[in-house]
ROLO-610415 format. One line per field, with one value per residue (C-alpha): residue number from 1; residue in three letters; y, z, x. Coordinates in nm, 2 decimals, always signed. Each point is the difference from the previous one (the first is absolute). Example, Ala and Ser with C-alpha at 12.3 -4.5 7.8 and 13.67 -1.06 7.14 Angstrom:
BEGIN
num: c(1, 2)
residu: c(ALA, SER)
yy: c(-0.45, +0.34)
zz: c(+0.78, -0.07)
xx: c(+1.23, +0.14)
! end
This chain:
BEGIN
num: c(1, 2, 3, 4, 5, 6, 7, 8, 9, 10, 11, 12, 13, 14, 15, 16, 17, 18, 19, 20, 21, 22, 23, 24, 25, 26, 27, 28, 29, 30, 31, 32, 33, 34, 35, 36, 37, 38, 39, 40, 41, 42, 43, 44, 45, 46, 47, 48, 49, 50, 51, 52, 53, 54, 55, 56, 57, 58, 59, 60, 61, 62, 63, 64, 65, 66, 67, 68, 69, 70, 71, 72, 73, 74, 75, 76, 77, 78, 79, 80, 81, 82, 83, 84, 85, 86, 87, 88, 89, 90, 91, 92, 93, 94, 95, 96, 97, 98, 99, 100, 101, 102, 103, 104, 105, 106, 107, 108, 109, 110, 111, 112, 113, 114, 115, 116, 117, 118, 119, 120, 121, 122, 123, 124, 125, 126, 127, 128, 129, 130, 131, 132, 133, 134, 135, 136, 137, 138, 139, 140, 141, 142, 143, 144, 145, 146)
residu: c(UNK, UNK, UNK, UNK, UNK, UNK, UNK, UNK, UNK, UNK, UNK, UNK, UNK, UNK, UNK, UNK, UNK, UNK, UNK, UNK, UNK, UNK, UNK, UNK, UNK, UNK, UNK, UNK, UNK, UNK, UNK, UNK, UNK, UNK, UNK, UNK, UNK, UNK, UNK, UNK, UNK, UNK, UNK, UNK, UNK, UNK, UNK, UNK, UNK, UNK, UNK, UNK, UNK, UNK, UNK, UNK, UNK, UNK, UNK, UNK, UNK, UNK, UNK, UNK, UNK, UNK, UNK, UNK, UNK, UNK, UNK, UNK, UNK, UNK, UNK, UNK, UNK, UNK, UNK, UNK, UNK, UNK, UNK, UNK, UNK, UNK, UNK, UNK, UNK, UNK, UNK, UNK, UNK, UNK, UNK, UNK, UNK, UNK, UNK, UNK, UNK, UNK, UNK, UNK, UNK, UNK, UNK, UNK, UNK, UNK, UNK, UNK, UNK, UNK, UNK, UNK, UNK, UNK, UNK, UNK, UNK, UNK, UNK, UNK, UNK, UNK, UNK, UNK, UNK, UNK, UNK, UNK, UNK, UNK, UNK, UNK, UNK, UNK, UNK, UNK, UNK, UNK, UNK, UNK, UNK, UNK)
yy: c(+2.97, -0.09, -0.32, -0.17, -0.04, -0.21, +0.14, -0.27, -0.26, -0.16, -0.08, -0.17, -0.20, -0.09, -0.09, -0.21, -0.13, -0.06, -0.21, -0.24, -0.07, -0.06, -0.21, -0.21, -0.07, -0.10, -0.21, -0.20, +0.00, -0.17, -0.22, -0.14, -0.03, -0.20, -0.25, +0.03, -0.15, -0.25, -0.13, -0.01, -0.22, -0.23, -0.07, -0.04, -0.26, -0.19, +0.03, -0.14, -0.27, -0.15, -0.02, -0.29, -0.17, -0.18, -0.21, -0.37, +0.01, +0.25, +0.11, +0.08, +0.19, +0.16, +0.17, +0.07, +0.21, +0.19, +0.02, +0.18, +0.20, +0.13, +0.09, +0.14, +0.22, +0.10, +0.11, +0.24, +0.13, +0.05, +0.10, +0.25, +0.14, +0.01, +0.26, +0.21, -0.02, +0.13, +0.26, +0.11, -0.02, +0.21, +0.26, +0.02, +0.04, +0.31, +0.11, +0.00, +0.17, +0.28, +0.06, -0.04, +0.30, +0.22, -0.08, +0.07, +0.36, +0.08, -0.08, +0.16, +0.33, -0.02, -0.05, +0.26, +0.25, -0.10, +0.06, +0.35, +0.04, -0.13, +0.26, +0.28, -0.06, -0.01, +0.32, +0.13, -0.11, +0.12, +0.37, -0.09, -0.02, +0.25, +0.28, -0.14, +0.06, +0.32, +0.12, -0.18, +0.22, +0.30, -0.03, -0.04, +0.26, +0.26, -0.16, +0.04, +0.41, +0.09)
zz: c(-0.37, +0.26, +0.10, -0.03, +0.28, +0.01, +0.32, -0.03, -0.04, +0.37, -0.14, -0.30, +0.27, +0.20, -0.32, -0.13, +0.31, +0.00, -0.34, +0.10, +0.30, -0.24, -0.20, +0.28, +0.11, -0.36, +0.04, +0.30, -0.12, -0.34, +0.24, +0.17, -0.30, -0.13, +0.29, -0.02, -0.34, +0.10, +0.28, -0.23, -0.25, +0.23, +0.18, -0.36, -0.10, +0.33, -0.10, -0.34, +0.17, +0.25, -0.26, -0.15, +0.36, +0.05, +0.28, +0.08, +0.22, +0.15, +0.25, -0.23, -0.21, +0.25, +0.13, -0.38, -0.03, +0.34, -0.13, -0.30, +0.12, +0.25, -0.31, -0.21, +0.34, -0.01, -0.34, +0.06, +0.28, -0.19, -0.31, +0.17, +0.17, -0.39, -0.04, +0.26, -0.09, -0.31, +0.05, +0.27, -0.23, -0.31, +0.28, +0.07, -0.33, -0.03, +0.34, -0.15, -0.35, +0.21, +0.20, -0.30, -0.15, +0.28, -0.03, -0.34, +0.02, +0.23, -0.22, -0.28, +0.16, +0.09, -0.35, -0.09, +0.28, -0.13, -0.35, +0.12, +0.20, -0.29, -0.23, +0.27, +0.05, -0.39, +0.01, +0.25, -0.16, -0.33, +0.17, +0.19, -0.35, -0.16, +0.25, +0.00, -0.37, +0.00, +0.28, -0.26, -0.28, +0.17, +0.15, -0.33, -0.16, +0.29, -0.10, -0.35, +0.06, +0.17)
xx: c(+2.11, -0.30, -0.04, -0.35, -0.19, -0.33, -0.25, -0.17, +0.23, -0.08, -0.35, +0.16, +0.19, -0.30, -0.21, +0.27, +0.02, -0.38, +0.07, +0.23, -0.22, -0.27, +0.16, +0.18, -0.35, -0.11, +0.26, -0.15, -0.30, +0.09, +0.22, -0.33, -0.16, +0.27, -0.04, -0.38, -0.03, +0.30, -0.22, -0.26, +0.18, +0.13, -0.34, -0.18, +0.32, -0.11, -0.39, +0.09, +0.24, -0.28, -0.24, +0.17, -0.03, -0.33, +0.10, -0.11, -0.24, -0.28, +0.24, +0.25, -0.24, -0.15, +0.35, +0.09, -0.34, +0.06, +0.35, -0.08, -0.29, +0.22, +0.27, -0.31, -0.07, +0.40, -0.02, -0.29, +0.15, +0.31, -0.17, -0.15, +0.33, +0.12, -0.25, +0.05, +0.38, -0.08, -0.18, +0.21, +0.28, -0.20, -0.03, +0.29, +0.10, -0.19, +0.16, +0.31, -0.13, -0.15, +0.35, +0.20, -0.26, +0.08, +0.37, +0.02, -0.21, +0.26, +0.28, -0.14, -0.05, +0.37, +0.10, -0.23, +0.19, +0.32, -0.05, -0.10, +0.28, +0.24, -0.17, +0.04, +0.41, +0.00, -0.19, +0.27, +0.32, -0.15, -0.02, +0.34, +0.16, -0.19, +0.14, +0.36, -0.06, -0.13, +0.29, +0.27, -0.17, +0.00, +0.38, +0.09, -0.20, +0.16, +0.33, -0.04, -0.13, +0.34)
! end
């Protein structure tokens, strides 16, 4: 029997390969997205938290309002690194849905190939077996005229 061989089994390689990378980078991505929105809790817990300060004098209040105007700026700043984040990381989502696409056609046309190639050994053994037969029949049908 034949072995199977795959031509294009180096691009199947290199398009996995191409799929993992994806998704490691998905990875990161949902990794800084992660610490975005942490950032972005913990500077709207300290918002919330100097909001209950009013301090005692003008002085005081005057350091609480820079304080939290400079917070309010923070969370822009980070709100608007959330965004970016996320979007980066909804590309890169379809990054890795278009490589695992191309993977998969490959692998498909493989299984295709094999299944052909299965069906053609079948075909061969079958006419393998079908001559043994008919030499079987005919030795016997010689042996059986003498």
């Amino acid at each position: 029997m034949k072995r199977f061989v795959f031509r294009l089994e180096t691009v199947l390689r290199v398009r996995a390969a191409a799929e993992e990378r994806e998704i490691v980078e998905l990875a990161r991505r949902i990794n800084c997205t992660r610490e975005e929105e942490a950032q972005l809790g913990r500077l709207a817990d300290l918002y919330e938290a100097s909001q209950e300060e009013a301090g005692e004098d003008w002085w005081d209040r005057l350091q609480w309002f820079c304080y939290r105007e400079q917070l309010r700026q923070e969370i822009r700043r980070v709100a608007q690194a959330l965004e970016q984040a996320q979007r980066a990381e909804a590309e890169q989502r379809e990054s890795v849905l278009t490589a695992r696409r191309e993977r998969l056609t490959v692998e498909k046309l493989k299984e295709r190939r094999y299944a052909a190639f299965r069906a053609e050994e079948r075909l061969r053994e079958n006419r393998q077996l079908d001559e043994v037969a008919c030499l079987s029949f005919n030795h016997r049908w010689l042996e059986e005229r003498r």
